[in-house]
LOMAR-312676 format. One record per residue (C-alpha): residue number from 1; x negated, y, z negated. Coordinates in Angstrom, 2 decimals. Layout:
ATOM   seq         x         y         z
ATOM   NUM         X         Y         Z
...
end
This chain:
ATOM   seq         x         y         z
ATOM     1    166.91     49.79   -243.77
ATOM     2    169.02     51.44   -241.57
ATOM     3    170.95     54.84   -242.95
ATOM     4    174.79     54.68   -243.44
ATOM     5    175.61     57.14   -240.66
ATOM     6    172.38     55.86   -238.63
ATOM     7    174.10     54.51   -234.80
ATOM     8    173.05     51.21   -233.57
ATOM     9    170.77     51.40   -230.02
ATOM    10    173.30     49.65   -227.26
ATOM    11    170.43     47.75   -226.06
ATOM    12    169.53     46.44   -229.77
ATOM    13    173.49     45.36   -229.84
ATOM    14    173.82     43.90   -227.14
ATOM    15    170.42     42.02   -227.33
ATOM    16    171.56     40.60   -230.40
ATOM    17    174.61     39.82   -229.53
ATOM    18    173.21     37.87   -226.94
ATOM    19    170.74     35.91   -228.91
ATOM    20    173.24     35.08   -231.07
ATOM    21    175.99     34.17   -227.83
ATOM    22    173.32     32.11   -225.81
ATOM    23    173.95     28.40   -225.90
ATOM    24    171.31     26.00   -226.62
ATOM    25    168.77     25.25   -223.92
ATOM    26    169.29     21.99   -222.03
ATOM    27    166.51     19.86   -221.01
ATOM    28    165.82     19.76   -217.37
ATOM    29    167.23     17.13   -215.16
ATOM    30    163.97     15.22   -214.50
ATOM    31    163.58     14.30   -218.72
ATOM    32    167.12     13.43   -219.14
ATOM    33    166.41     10.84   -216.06
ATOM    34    163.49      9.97   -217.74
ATOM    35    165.52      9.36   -220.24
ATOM    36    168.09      6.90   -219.18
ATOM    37    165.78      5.32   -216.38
ATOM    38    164.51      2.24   -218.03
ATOM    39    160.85      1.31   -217.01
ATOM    40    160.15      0.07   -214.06
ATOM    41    158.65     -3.66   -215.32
ATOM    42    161.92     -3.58   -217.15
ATOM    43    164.03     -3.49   -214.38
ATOM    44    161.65     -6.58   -212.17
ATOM    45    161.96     -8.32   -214.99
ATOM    46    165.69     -8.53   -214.76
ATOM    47    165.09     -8.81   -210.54
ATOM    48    162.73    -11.46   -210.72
ATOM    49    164.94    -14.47   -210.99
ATOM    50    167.23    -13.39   -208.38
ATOM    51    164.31    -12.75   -206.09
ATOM    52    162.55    -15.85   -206.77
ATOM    53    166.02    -17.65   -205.54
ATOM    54    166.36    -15.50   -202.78
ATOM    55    162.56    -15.97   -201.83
ATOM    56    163.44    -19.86   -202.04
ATOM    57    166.28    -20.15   -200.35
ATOM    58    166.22    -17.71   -197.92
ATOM    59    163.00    -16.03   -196.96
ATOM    60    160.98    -19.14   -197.74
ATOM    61    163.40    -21.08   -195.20
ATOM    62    162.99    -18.85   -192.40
ATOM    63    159.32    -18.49   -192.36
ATOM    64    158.48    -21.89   -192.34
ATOM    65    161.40    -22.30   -189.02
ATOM    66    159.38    -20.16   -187.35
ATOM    67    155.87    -21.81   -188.05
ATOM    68    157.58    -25.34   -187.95
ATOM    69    158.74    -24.43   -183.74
ATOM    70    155.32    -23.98   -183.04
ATOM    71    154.58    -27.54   -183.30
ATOM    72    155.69    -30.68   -181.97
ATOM    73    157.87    -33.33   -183.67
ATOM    74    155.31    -34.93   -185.81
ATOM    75    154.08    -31.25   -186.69
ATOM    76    150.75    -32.12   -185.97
ATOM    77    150.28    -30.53   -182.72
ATOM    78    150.38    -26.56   -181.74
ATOM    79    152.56    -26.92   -178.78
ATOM    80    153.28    -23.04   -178.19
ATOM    81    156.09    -21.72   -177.09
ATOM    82    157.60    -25.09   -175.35
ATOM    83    160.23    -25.64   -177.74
ATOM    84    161.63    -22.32   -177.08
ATOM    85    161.64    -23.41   -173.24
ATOM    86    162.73    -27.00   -173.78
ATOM    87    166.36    -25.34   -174.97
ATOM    88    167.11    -24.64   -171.57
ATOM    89    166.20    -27.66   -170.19
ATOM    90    167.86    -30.92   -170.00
ATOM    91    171.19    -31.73   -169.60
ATOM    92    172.17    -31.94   -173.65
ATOM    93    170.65    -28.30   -173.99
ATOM    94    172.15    -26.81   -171.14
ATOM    95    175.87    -27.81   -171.92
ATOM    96    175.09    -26.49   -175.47
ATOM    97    173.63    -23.32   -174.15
ATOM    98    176.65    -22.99   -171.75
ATOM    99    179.63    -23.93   -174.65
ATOM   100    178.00    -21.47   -177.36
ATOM   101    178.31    -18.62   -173.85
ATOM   102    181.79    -20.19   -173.61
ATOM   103    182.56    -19.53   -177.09
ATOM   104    181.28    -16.70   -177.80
ATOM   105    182.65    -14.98   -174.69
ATOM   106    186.33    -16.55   -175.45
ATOM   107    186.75    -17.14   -179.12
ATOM   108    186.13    -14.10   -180.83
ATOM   109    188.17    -11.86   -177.85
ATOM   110    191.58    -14.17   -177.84
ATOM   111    191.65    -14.46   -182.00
ATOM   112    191.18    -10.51   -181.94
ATOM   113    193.93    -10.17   -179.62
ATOM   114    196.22    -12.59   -181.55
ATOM   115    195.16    -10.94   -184.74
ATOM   116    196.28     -7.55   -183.41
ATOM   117    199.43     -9.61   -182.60
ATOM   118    200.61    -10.69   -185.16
ATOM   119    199.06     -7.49   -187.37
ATOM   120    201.71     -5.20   -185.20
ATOM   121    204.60     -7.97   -185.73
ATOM   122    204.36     -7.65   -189.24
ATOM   123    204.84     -4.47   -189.59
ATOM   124    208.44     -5.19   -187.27
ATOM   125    209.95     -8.11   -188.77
ATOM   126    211.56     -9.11   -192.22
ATOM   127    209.82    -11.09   -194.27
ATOM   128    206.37    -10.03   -193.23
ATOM   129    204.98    -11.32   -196.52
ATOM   130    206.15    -15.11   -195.80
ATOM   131    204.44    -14.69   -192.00
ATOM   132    201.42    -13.24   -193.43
ATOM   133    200.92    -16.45   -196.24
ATOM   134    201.82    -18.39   -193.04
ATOM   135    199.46    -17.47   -190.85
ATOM   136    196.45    -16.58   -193.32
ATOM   137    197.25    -20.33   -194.73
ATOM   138    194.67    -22.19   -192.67
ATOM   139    191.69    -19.89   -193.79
ATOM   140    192.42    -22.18   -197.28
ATOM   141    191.67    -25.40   -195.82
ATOM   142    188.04    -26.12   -195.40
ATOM   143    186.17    -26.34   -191.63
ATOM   144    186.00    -30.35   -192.31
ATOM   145    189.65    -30.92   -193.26
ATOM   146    190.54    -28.78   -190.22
ATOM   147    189.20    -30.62   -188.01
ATOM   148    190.30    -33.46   -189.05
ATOM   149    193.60    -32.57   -188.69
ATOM   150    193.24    -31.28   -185.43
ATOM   151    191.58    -34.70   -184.47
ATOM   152    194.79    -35.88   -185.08
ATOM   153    196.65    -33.40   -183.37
ATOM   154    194.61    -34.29   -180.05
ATOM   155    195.85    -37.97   -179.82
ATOM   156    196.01    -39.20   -176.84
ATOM   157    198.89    -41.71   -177.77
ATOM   158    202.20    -39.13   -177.98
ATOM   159    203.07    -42.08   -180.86
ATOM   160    199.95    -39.86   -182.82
ATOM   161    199.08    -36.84   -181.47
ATOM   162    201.07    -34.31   -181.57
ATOM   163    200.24    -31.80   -179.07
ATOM   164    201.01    -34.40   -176.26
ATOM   165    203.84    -35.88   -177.77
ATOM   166    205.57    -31.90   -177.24
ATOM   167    203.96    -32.01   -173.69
ATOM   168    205.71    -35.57   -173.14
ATOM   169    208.72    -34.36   -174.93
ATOM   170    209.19    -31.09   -172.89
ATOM   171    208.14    -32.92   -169.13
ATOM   172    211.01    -35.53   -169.99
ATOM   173    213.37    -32.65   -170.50
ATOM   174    213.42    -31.96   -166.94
ATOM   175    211.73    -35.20   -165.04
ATOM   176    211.86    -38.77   -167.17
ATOM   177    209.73    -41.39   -165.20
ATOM   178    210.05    -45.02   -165.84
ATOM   179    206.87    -47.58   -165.19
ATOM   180    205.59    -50.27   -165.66
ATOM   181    202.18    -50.42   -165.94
ATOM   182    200.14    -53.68   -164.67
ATOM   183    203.16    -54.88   -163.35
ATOM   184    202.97    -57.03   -159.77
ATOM   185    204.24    -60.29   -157.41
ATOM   186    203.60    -63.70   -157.98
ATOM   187    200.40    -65.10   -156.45
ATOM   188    200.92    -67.80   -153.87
ATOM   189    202.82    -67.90   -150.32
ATOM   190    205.48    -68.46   -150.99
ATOM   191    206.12    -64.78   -153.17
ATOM   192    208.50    -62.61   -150.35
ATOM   193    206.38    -59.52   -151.69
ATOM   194    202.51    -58.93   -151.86
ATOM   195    200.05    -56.38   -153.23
ATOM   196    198.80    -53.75   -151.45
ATOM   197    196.33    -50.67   -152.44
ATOM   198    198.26    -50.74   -155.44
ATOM   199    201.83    -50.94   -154.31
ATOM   200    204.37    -54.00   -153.99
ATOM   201    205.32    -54.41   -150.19
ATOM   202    207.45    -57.40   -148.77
ATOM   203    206.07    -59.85   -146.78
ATOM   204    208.80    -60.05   -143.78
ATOM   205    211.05    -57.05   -142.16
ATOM   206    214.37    -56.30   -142.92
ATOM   207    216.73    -54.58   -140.65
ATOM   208    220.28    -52.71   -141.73
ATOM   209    222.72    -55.06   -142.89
ATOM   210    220.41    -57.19   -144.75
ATOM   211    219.31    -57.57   -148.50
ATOM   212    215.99    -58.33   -150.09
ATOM   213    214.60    -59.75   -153.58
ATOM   214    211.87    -58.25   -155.02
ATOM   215    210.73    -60.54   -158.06
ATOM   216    208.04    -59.10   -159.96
ATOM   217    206.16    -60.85   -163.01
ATOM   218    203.50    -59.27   -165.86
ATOM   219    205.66    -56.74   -167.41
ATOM   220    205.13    -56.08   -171.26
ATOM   221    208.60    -56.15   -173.09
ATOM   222    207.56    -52.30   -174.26
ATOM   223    207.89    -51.23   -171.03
ATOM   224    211.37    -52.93   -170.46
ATOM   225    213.85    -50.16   -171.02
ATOM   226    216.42    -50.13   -173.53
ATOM   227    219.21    -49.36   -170.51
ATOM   228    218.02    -52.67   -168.62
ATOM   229    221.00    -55.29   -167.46
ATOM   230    220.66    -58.52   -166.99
ATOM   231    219.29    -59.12   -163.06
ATOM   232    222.22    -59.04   -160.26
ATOM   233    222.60    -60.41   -156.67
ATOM   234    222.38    -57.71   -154.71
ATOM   235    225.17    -56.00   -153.56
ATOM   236    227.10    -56.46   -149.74
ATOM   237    225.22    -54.02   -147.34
ATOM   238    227.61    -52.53   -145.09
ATOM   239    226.79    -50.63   -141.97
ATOM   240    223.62    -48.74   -141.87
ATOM   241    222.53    -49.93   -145.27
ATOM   242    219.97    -52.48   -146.56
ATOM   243    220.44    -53.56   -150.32
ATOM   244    218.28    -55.49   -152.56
ATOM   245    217.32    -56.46   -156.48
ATOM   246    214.02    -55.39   -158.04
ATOM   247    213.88    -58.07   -161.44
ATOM   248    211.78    -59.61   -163.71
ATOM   249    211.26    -62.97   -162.51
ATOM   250    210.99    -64.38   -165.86
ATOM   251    213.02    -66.78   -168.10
ATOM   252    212.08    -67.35   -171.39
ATOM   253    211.44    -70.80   -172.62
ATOM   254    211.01    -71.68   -168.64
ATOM   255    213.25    -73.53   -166.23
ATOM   256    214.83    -71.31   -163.51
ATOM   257    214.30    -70.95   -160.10
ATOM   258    211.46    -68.76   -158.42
ATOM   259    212.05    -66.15   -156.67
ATOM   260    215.65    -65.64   -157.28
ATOM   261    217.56    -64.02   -159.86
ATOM   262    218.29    -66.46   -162.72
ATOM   263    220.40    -66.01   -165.93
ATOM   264    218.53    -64.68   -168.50
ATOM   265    216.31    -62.31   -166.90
ATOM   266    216.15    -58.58   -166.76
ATOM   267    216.77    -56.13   -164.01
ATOM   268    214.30    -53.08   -163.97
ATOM   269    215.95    -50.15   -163.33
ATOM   270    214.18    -46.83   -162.18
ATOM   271    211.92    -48.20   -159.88
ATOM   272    211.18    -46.02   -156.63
ATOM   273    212.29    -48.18   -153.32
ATOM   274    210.80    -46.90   -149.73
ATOM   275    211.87    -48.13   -146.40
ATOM   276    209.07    -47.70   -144.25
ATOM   277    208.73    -48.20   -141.01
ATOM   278    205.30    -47.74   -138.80
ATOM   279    203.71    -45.82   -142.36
ATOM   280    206.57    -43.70   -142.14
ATOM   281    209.50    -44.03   -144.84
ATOM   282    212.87    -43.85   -143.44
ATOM   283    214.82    -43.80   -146.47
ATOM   284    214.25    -44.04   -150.26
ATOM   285    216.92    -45.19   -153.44
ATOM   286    216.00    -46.35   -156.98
ATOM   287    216.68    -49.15   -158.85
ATOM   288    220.44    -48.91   -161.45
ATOM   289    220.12    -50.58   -164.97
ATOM   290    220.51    -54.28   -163.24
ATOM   291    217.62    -53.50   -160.53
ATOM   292    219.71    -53.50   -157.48
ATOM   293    219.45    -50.79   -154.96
ATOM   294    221.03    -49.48   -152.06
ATOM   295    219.31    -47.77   -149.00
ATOM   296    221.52    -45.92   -147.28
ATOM   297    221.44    -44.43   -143.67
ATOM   298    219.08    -46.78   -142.40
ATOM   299    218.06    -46.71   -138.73
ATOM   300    218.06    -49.20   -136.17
ATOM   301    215.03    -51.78   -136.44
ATOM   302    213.31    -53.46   -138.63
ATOM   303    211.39    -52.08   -141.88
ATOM   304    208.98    -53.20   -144.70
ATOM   305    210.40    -52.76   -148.40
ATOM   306    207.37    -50.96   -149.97
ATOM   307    207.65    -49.92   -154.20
ATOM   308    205.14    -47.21   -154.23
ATOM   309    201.80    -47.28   -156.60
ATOM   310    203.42    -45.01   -158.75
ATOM   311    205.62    -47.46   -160.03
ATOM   312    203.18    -49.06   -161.55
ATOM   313    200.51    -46.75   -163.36
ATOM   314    201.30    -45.61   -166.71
ATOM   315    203.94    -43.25   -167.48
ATOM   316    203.15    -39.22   -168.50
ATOM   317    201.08    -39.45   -171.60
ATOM   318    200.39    -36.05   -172.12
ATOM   319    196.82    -34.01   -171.44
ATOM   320    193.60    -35.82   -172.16
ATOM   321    192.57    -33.01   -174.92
ATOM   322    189.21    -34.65   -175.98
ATOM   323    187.99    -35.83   -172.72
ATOM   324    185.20    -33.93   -170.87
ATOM   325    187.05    -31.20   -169.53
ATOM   326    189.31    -29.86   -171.98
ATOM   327    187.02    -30.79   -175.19
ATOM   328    185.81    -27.48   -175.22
ATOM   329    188.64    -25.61   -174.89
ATOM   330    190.60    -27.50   -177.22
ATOM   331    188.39    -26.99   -180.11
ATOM   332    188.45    -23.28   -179.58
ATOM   333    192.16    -23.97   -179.72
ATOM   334    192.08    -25.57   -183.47
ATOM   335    189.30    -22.38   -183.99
ATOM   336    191.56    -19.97   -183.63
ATOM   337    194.30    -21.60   -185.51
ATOM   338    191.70    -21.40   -188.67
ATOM   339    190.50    -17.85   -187.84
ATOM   340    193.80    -15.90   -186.61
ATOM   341    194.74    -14.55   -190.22
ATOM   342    191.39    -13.64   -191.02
ATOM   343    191.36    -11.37   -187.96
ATOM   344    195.50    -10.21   -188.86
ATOM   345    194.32     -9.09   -192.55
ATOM   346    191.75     -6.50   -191.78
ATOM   347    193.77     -5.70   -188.34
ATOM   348    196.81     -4.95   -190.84
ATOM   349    194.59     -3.38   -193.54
ATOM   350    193.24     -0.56   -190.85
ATOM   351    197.06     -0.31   -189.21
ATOM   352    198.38      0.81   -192.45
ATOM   353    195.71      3.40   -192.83
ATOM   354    196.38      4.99   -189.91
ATOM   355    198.21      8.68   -190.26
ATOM   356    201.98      8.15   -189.27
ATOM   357    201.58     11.69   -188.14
ATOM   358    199.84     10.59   -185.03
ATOM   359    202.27      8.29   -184.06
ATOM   360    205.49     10.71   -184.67
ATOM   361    203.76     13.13   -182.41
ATOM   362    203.28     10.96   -180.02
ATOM   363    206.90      9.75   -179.89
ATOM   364    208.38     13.73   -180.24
ATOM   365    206.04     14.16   -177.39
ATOM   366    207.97     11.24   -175.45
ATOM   367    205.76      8.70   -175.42
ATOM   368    207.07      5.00   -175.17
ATOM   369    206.21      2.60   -177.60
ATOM   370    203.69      0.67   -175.19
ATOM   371    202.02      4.27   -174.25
ATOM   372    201.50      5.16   -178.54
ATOM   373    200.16      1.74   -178.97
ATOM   374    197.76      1.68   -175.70
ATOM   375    196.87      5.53   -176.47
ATOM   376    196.85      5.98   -179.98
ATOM   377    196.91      2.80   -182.23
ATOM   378    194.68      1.23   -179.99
ATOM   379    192.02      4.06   -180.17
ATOM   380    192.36      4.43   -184.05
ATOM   381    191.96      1.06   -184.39
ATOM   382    188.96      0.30   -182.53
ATOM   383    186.33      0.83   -185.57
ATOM   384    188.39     -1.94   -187.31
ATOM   385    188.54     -4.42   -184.20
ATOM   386    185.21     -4.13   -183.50
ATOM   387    184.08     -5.45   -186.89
ATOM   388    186.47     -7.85   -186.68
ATOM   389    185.19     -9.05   -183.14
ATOM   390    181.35     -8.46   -184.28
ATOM   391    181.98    -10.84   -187.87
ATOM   392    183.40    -13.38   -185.34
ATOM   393    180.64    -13.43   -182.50
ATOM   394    178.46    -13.97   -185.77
ATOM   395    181.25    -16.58   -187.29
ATOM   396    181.07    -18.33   -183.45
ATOM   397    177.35    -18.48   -183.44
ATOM   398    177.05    -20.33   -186.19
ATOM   399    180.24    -22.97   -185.85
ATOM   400    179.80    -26.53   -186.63
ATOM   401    182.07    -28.86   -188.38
ATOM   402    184.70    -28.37   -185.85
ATOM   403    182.64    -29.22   -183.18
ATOM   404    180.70    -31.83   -184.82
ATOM   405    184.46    -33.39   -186.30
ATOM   406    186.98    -33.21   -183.64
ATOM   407    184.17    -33.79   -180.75
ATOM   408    183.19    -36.79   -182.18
ATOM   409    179.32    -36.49   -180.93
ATOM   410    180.04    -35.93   -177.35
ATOM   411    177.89    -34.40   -175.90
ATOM   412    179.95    -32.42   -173.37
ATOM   413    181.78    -30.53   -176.64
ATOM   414    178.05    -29.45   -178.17
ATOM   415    176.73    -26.41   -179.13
ATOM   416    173.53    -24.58   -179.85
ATOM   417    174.48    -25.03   -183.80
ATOM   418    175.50    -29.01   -183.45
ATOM   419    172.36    -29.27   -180.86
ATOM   420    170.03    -28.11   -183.62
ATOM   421    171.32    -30.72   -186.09
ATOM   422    171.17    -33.27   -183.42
ATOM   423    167.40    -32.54   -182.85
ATOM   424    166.49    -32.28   -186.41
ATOM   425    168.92    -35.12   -188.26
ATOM   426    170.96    -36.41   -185.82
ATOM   427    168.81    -39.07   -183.98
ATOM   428    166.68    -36.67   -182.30
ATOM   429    164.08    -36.59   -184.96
ATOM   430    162.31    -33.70   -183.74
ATOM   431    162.61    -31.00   -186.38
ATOM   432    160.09    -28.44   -183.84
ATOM   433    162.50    -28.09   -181.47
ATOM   434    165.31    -27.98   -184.20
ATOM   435    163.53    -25.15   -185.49
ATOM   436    162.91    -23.54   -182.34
ATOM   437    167.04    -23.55   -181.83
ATOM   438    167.51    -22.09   -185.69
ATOM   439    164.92    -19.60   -184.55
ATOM   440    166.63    -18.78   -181.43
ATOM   441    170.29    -18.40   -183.36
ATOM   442    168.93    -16.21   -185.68
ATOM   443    167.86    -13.73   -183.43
ATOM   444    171.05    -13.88   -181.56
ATOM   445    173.06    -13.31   -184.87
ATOM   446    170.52    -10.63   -186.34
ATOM   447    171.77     -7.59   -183.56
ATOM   448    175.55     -8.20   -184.81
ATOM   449    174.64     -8.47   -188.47
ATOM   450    172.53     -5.14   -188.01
ATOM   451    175.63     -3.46   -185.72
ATOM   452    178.36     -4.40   -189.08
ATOM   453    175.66     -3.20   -191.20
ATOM   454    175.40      0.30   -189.32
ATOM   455    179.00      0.60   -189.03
ATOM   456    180.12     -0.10   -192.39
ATOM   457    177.41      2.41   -193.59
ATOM   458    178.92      5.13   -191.04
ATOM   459    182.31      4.30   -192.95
ATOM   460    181.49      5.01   -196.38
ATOM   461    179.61      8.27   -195.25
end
């Protein structure tokens, strides 16, 4: 025992103190993880359903596409590597293999552009969150119901479709043309006009001073305008002028004479009148609401009343959006209406992350609006429109029910996508060089899918 006046060592003290002081050791980091780490046939177990279904569906899928284009369309045959060459050949293949170019090249650029749009407008205008439910709308409606609607849209009658009945509205704002289509003379010699490469020419020559009829028969009571007067004699020609009636030599329920205008019948007004003279026209007029006319300034000699072709063809009906030339372009048009506020979302989403502190520099500095959007937004922005682009060259790649529903099967709208359903299920019955197309999109999709893969891991680090 230690005396009463007997000092403690410092080193004794403070070891004590010490081993009394010192927490609790704590087990390494390796046996707590050991620990909470469940076994590792614990954790298949819970994986194995998920990877069976992803084995099925996806893996098991792909393998067999790429044995299954080795062999011909009854899969009995090795045939190589000639389904893989048979997609660029042939005229079905090639305007698939130049559309999908088409689309891929145009699509994803313009709906990246109007994404941006919009993205910067809604940042500018009032009621930003109305425009943004607006324009994100379509990405609601299902591929299939879209193109339906835009089936409709593409009408040629203007009665149906309503992209040509704006283009007829807006070309009758500033020229309004009235026909009448399949509209000509009476056969037989004793008709005073005849048909000629289309347009109505009198037999005989007229000189100034004189008037001519002009009956004309097969006109559909459509095409008779509402403005139309009952058919008039035509008017006195005084010097220098030659007058005459264009009419519908019709009477309903018969009797009349030819060739003259009776009571009862209808003057057609708006019809183009030439006077020509050696195939050169001298002077020109048009037809008032009860078809007479009145060509003034007429030379001396005699002249051939001609009513041009274009009298007679059918009036403005708009573009022909689903015929072979603008097919293409047209469904691209009803893509981007779908796709536009899918590319505005994330567009918006990275413009609102972007440091305002940038941009008031810029403008203290003196830039213009145009130069901070073209020098800094734009260059902020580009890891955001470039996924946005990517996603859609992959999106494009694989498009289908637009194609397949507003293209109706022709040919001259297909693409690599509709081309390998064709092959496979669509009549084509040939499910080798189906596969050899699947095979061939896949590899075309699998550099964008690794590129969004790479940059959304750069992101997070």
């Amino acid at each position: 025992m230690k005396a009463p006046n007997e000092e403690v060592p410092p080193a004794a003290t403070a070891g004590g103190a010490a081993a009394i002081d010192a927490p609790p050791a704590r087990p390494g980091p390796r046996g707590a993880r050991e620990r909470l780490t469940p076994p590792s046939w614990l954790a298949l177990t819970f994986l194995l359903p998920a990877l069976l279904l992803l084995g099925f569906l996806v893996v098991y899928p792909i393998v067999y596409s790429v044995i299954r284009s080795f062999f011909d369309a009854s899969g009995d045959s090795f045939v190589g590597v000639d389904n893989y060459t048979g997609v660029f050949q042939g005229h079905d293949n090639l305007v698939a293999v130049r559309n999908t170019a088409i689309w891929v090249v145009v699509a994803p650029t313009v709906v990246t552009i109007i994404g941006l749009v919009f993205a910067v407008l809604t940042e500018r205008i009032r009621w930003a969150t109305v425009f943004k439910l607006v324009v994100f709308m379509p990405m609601a409606i299902s591929f299939l119901a879209s193109g339906v609607i835009f089936r409709l849209v593409y009408q040629q009658d203007p009665d149906k479709g309503v992209a040509n009945a704006a283009m007829v509205a807006v070309h009758d704002m500033f020229r309004q043309d009235t026909t009448y289509p399949g509209a000509g003379p009476r056969n037989g010699g004793n008709a005073p006009v005849r048909q000629d490469g289309g347009a109505v020419v009198s037999v005989r020559q007229y000189s100034a001073g004189q008037s001519a009829l002009v009956p004309l028969l097969k006109i559909k009571p459509e095409y008779l305008p509402k403005d139309a007067r009952p058919a008039a004699q035509p008017p006195a020609a005084e010097q220098g002028e030659l007058t005459g009636t264009v009419w519908f030599d019709f009477t309903r329920g018969g009797g009349g004479q030819q060739n003259a205008p009776n009571s009862g019948e209808s003057g057609l007004p708006g019809i183009r009148v030439e006077a020509v003279q050696g195939g050169k026209v001298v002077a020109k007029a048009t037809t008032e609401a009860d078809g007479t006319f009145t060509l003034r300034k007429v030379p001396a000699g005699t002249y051939a009343i001609r009513l041009p072709k274009d009298n007679f063809t059918t009036a403005y009906q708009g573009a022909e959006w689903l015929g072979d030339t603008l097919i293409t372009p047209a469904i691209i048009g009803s893509y981007l209406w779908v796709w536009s506020g899918f590319a505005m979302v994330l567009i918006a989403a990275g413009l609102a992350a972007i440091p305002r502190d940038a941009l008031e520099a810029a403008r203290v500095d003196g830039a213009t609006e145009w130069q901070v959007f073209r020098r800094v937004t734009i260059p902020l922005l580009a890891p955001v429109l470039m996924v946005v682009l990517v996603t859609l060259v992959i999106n494009v790649l694989k498009v289908f029910d637009l194609v397949y529903i507003i293209g109706g099967g022709d040919p001259n709208a297909s693409v690599l996508a509709l081309q390998m359903w064709t092959e496979s299920f669509g009549g084509g019955n040939d499910q080798g060089s189906g596969s050899a197309i699947a095979v061939l999109l896949f590899v075309l999709v699998l550099p964008a899918m690794l590129f969004n893969i790479r940059r959304m891991r750069q992101e997070r680090k």
